[in-house]
TIFI-425782 format. One record per atom (N, C-alpha, C): residue in one letter; x, y, z. Coordinates in steps of 0.1 Angstrom, whole numbers, plus 5000, padded with zeros to 4 digits. Layout:
AXYZ/...
This chain:
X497949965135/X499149995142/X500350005132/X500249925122/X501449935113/X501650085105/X500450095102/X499750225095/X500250375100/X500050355113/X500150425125/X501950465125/X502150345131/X503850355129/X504650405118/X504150345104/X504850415094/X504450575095/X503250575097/X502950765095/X503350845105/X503550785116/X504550935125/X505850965120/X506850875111/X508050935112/X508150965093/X507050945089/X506950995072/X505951175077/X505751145087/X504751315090/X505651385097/X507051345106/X508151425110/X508851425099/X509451345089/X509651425077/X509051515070/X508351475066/X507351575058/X507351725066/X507251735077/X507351865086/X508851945087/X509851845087/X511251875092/X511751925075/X511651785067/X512351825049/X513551875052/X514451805060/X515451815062/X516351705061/X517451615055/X517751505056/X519151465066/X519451615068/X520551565075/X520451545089/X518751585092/X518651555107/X518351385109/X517951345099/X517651205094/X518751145101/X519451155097/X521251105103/X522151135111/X521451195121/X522251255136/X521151145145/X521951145155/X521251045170/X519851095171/X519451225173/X518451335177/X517251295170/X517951285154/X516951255145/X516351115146/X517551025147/X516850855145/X516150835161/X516050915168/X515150935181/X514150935181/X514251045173/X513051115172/X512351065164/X512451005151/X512050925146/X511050785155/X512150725160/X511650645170/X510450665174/X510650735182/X509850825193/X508150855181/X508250915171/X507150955164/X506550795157/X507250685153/X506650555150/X506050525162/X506850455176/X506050445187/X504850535189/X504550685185/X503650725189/X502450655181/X503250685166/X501850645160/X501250495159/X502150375164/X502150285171/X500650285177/X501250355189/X500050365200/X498750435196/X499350515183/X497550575183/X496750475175/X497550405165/X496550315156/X495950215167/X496850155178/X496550065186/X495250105187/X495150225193/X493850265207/X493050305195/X493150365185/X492050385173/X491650275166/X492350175165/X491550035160/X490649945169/X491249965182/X490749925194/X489749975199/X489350105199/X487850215199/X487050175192/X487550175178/X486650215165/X486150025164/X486949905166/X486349795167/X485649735176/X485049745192/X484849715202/X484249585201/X482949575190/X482649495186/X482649405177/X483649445171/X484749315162/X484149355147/X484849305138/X485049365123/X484849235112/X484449245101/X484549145094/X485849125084/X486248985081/X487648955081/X487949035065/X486649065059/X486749145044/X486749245048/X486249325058/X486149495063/X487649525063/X488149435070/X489749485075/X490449435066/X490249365056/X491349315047/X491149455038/X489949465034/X490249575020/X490249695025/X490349735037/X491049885052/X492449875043/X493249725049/X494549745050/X495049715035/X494649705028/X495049685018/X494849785010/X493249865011/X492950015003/X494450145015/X494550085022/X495650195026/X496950135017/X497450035019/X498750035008/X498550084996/X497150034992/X497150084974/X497050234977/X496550314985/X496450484983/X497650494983/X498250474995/X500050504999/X500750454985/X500550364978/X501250344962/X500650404954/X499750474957/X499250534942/X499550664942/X499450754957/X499950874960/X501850884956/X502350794962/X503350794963/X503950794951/X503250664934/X503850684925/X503450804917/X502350854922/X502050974916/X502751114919/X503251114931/X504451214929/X505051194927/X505851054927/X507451034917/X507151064903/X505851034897/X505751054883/X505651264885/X505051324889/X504951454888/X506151524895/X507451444899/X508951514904/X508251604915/X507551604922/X507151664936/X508351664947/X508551734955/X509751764965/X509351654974/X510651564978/X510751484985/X509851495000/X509751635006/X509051635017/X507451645013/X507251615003/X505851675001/X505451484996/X506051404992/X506051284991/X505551245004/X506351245013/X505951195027/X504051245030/X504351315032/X502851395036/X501751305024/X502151345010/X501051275004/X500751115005/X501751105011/X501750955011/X500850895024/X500950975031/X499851015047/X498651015042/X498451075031/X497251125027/X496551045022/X497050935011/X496950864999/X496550745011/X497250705022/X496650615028/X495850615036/X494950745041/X494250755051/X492950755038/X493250825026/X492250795019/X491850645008/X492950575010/X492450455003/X491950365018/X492550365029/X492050355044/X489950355044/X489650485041/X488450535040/X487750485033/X488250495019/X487750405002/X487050275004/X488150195015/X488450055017/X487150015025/X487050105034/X485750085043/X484450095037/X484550225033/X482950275028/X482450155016/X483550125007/X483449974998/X483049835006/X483449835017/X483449715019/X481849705027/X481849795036/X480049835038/X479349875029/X479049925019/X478249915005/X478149805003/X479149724997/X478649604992/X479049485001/X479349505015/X479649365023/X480449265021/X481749275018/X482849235008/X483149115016/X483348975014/X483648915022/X485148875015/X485548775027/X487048775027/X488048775012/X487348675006/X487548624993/X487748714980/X486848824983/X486648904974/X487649014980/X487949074986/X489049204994/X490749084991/X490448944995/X491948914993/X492648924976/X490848904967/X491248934952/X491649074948/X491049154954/X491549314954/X492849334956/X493249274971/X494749294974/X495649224965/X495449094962/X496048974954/X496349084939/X495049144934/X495349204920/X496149344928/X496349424936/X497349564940/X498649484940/X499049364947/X500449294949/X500749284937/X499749214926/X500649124918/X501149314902/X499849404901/X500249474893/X500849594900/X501449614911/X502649704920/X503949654917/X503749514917/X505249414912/X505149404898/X504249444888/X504349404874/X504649554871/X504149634875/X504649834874/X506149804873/X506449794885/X508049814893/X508949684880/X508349614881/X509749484866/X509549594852/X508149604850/X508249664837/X508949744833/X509149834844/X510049984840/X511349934840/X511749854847/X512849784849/X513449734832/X512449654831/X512749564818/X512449634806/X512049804802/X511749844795/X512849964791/X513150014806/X514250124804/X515250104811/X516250074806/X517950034816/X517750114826/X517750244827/X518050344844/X516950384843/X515550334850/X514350484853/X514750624856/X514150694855/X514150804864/X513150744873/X513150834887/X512550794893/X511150864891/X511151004880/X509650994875/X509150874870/X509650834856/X509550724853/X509450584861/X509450544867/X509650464878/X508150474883/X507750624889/X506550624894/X505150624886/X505550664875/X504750664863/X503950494859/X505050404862/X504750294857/X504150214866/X504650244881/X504350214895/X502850214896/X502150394888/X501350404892/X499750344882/X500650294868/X499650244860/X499850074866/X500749974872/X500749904875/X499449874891/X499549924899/X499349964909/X497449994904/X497150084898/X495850134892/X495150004884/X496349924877/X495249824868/X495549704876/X496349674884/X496149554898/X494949574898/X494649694910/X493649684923/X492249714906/X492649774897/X491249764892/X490649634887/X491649504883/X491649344877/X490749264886/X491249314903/X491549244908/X489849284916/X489349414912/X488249444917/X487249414907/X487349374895/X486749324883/X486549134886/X487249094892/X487348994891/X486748934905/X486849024914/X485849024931/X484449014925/X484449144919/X482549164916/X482149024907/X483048914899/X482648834889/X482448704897/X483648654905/X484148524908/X483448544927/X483248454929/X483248424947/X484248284952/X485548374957/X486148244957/X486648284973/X487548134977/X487748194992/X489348244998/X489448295004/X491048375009/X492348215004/X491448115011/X492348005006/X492647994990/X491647974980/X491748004969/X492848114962/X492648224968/X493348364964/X495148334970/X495248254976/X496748244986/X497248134975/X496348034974/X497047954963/X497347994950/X496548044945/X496748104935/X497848244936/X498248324945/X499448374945/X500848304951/X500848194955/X501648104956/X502048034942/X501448034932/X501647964920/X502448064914/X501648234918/X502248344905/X503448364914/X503948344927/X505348354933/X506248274926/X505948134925/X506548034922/X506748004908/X506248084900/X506348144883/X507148234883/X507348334891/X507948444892/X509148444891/X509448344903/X510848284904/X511448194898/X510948114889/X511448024881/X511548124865/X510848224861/X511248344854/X512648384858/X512748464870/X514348484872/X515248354876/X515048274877/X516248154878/X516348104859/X515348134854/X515648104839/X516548214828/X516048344836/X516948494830/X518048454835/
């Protein structure tokens, strides 16, 4: 549903590539109007396609291989300066195919929870280590630059974090504490800068 919602009004951009309709009533309507749709279609497409229920690793590395597509598409056109309306669309694209990735992985090898929250755990933690680096490396990105780093951060997360699934068998509880520790590092980093 979330999935859903975000892609109707990134696919009426991508169609429209127009920004000034973005910022008239008509537009933020319409907008509306295309999240609610897609709202309702993930609803009734998750709700079909599960009837009889999903395992808690099938749907974790679904929703999580869709953020990583949508971040890897997405910093891959900022790194290749692609036209803002063509961003949207690939970004549609990038998450219906890490969406698909996510699945056909998790049925091949039966991924249980533990192992898909280490996948996601490594996309969170190297999407947020991309995004500081460029930060802390070059005073003003470009926002090629920006997506450039986005997208080697983002790529050696989800690849660490899928290195370290196939090695370790630990449980979702395990994976939450241990990103509760690297939150609470993180931020005692910036209270110390």
């Amino acid at each position: 549903m979330v999935l859903g919602g975000a892609a109707g009004p990134l696919l009426v951009a991508s169609v429209l590539g127009d920004s000034t309709f973005a910022n008239s009533g008509l537009g933020l309507a319409v907008y509306l109007l295309s999240s609610a749709a897609g709202i309702g279609a993930g609803f009734l497409g998750s709700f079909l396609a599960t009837h009889d229920g999903i395992k808690v690793g099938y749907s974790s590395l679904m929703i999580g291989g869709a953020a990583w597509g949508t971040a890897l598409a997405t910093s891959l056109s900022l790194g290749l300066q692609v036209p803002a309306r063509y961003i949207y669309g690939l970004a549609i694209a990038g998450s219906g195919i890490g969406m698909a990735a996510g699945l056909l992985i998790a049925r091949k090898l039966d991924i249980s929870a533990g192992d898909a929250a280490l996948v996601n755990s490594g996309g969170i933690w190297g999407t947020g280590a991309g995004a500081l680096l460029a930060q802390s490396i070059i005073r003003n990105p470009s926002w090629s630059q920006f997506g450039w780093f986005m997208l080697g951060g983002t790529a050696a997360g989800v690849l660490t974090g899928s290195l370290l699934a196939w090695k370790l068998e630990v449980s979702r509880g395990h994976v939450g504490l241990i990103d509760v520790g690297g939150l609470a590092g993180t931020g005692l980093g910036f209270a110390l800068g």
